[in-house]
C-alpha positions as CSV (number, residue, x, y, z in Angstrom):
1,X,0.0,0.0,0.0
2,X,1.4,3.2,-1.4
3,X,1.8,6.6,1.3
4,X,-1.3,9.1,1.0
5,X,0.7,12.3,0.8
6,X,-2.1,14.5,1.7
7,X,-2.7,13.3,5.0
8,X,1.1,12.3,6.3
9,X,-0.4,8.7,7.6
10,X,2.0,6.4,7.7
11,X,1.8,3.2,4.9
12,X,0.5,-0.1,5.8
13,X,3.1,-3.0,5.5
14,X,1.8,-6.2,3.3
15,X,1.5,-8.0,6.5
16,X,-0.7,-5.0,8.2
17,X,-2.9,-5.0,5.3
18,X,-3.7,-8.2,4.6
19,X,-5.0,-8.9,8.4
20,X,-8.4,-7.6,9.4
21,X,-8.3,-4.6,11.6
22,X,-10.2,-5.0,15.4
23,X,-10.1,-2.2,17.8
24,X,-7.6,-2.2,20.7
25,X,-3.7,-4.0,19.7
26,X,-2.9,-7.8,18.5
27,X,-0.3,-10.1,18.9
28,X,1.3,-12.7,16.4
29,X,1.9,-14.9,19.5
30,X,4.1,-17.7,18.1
31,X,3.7,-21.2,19.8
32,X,5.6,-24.2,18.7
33,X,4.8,-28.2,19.6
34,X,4.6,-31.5,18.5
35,X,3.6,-32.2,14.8
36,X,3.4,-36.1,15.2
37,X,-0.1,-38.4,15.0
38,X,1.1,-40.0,18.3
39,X,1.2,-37.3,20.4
40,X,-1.6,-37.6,23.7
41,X,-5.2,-36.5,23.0
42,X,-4.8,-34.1,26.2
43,X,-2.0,-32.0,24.2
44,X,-4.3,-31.6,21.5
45,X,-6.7,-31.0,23.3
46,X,-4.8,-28.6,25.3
47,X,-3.4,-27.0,22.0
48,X,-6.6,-26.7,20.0
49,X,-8.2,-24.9,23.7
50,X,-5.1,-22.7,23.2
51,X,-5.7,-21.5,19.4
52,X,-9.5,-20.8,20.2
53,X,-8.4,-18.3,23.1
54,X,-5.9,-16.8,21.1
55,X,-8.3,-16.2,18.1
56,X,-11.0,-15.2,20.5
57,X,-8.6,-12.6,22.1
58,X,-8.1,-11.1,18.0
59,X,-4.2,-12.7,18.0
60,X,-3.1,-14.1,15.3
61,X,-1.9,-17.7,16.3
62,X,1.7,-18.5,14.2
63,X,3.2,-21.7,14.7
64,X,5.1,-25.0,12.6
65,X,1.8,-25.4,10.6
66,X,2.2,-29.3,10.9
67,X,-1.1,-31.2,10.4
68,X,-1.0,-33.6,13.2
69,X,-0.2,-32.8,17.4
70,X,-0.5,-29.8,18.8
71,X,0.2,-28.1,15.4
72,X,-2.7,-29.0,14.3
73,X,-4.6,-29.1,17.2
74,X,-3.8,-24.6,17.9
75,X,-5.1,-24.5,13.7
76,X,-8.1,-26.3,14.4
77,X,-8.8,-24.2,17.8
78,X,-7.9,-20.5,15.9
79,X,-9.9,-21.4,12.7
80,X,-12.8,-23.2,14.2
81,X,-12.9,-19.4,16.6
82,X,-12.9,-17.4,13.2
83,X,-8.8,-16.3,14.2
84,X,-5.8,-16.2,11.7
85,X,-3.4,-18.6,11.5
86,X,0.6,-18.3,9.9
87,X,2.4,-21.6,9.3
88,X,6.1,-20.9,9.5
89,X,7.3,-24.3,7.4
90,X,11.5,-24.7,7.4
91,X,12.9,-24.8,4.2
92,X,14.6,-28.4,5.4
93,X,11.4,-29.8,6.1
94,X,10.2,-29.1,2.7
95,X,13.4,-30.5,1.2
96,X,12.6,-33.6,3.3
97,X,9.7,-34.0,2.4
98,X,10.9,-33.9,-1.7
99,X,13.4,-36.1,-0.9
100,X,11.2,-39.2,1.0
């Protein structure tokens, strides 16, 4: 988003702009946990309980974006409360992935 000249207001960064606005301040609160299918219901549980309050609270939940554990469980939680979710993938992971 380009700077208004007229009215000196400072230009909105992609990230800034692309996120709905909500009265009062947000936080990307990053939380990072187990992506594997054996991890214990209660983390998941625990996890998904977490990504609902965030969302609910208007953060934006950021995490390992795995889709299985407590990865999965803080996506399910934000999304299923209406919140925003970033999945922050490792480039070695992806090349792991390729490479299996």
């Amino acid at each position: 988003m380009t700077n208004n000249s007229s009215n000196n207001a400072p230009a909105e960064t992609p990230l800034q702009s692309c996120e709905e606005k909500k009265e009062g301040p947000y936080l990307r609160v990053t939380c990072y946990g187990s992506s594997s299918s054996a991890t214990p219901k209660e983390y998941v549980d625990a996890s998904r309980q977490l990504g609902r309050a965030l969302a609910e609270a208007g953060h934006v939940c950021v995490n390992g974006g795995g889709r299985t554990g407590c990865m999965s469980g803080m996506t399910d939680g934000a999304i299923a409360a209406g919140g925003k979710v970033v999945g922050v993938i490792h480039e070695v992971s992806i090349f792991q992935l390729k490479n299996s």
